[in-house]
C-alpha positions as CSV (number, residue, x, y, z in Angstrom):
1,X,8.7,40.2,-36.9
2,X,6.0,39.3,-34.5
3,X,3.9,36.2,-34.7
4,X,1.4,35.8,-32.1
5,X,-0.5,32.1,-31.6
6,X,-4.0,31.7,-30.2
7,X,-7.1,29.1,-30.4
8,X,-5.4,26.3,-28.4
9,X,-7.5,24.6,-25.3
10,X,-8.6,21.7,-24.2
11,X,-11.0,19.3,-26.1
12,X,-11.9,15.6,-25.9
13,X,-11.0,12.9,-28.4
14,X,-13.1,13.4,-32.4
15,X,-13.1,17.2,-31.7
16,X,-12.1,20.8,-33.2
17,X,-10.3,23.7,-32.9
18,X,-8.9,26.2,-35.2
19,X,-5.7,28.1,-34.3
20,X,-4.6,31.5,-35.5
21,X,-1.5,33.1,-36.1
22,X,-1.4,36.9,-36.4
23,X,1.9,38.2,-38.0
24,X,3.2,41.6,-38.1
25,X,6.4,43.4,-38.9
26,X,6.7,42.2,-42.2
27,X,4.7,42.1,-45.5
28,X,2.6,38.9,-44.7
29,X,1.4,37.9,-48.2
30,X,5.2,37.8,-49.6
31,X,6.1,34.5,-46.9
32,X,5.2,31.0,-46.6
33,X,4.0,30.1,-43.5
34,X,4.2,26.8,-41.6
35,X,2.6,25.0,-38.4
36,X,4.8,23.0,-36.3
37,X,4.1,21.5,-33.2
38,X,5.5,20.1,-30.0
39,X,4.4,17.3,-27.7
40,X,6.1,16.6,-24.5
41,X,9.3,15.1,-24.4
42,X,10.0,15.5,-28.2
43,X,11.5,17.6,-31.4
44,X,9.1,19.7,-33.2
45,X,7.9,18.4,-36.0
46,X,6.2,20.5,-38.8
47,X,2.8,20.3,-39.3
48,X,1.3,22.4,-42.2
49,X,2.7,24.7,-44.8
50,X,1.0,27.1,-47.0
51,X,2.8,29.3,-49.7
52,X,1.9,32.5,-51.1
53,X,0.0,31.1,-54.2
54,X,-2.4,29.1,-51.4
55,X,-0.5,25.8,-52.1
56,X,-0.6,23.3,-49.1
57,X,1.3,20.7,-47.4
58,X,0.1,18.5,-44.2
59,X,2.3,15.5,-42.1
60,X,0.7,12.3,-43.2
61,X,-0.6,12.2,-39.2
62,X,-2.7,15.1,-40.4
63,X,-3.8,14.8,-43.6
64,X,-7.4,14.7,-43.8
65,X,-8.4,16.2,-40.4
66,X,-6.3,19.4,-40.2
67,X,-6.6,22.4,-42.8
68,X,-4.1,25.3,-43.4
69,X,-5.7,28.8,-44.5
70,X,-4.3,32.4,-44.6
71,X,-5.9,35.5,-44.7
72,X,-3.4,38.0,-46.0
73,X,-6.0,40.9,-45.4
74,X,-5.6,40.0,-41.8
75,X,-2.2,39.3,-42.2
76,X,-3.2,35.4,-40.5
77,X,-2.5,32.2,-40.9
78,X,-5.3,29.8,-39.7
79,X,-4.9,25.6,-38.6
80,X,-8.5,24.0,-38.5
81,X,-8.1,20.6,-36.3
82,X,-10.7,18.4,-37.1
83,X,-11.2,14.6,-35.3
84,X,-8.6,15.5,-33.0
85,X,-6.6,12.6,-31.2
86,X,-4.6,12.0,-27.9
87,X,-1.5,12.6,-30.4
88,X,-2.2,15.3,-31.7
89,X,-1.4,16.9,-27.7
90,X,1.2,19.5,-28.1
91,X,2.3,23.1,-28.3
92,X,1.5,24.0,-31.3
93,X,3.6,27.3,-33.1
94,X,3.5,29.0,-36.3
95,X,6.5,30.4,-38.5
96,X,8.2,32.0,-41.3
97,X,10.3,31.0,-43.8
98,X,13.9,32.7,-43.4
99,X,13.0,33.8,-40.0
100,X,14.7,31.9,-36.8
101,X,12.1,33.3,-34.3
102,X,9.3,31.3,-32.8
103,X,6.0,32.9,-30.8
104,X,5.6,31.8,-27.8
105,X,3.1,28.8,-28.8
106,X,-0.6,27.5,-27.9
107,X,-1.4,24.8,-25.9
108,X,-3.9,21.9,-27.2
109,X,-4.3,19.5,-25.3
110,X,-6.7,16.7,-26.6
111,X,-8.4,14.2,-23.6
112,X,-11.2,12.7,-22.3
């Protein structure tokens, strides 16, 4: 299993970025996949989970600004950030269910 995170940067406070996750080493369309994320000095805290029939789940400190998509022909699971905030700074990783391993994380950092 290999999941490889990308699409993180730096943007200012109210904007966007959409984050990828490209998976491999396992038939993709079978797993849920989640978001969590990291900020500094704290546990990670999920994000964002999307099963295999498309059904979604978002942190109440997301819902309404961030969307979960997969792509299953691409074998990639997408996070668009809209309105971003301060708070929202951290390392953000994606996973699957009923595997321990994390990728190795992109950075957003949101500030003016």
């Amino acid at each position: 299993v290999q999941l490889v995170e990308s699409g993180g940067g730096l943007v200012q406070p109210g904007g966007s970025l959409r984050l990828s996750c490209a998976a491999s080493g396992f038939v993709f369309s079978n797993y849920i996949m989640t978001w969590y994320r990291q900020a500094p000095g704290k546990g990670r805290e999920r994000v964002s989970t999307i099963d295999t029939e498309d059904i979604t789940w978002y942190a109440d400190s997301v819902k309404g600004r961030f969307t979960i998509s997969r792509d299953n022909t691409q074998n990639t699971v997408y996070l668009q950030m809209n309105n971003l905030r301060p708070e929202d700074t951290a390392v953000y990783y994606c996973k699957r269910r009923n595997y321990d391993g994390w990728g190795q994380g992109t950075q957003v950092t949101v500030s003016s």
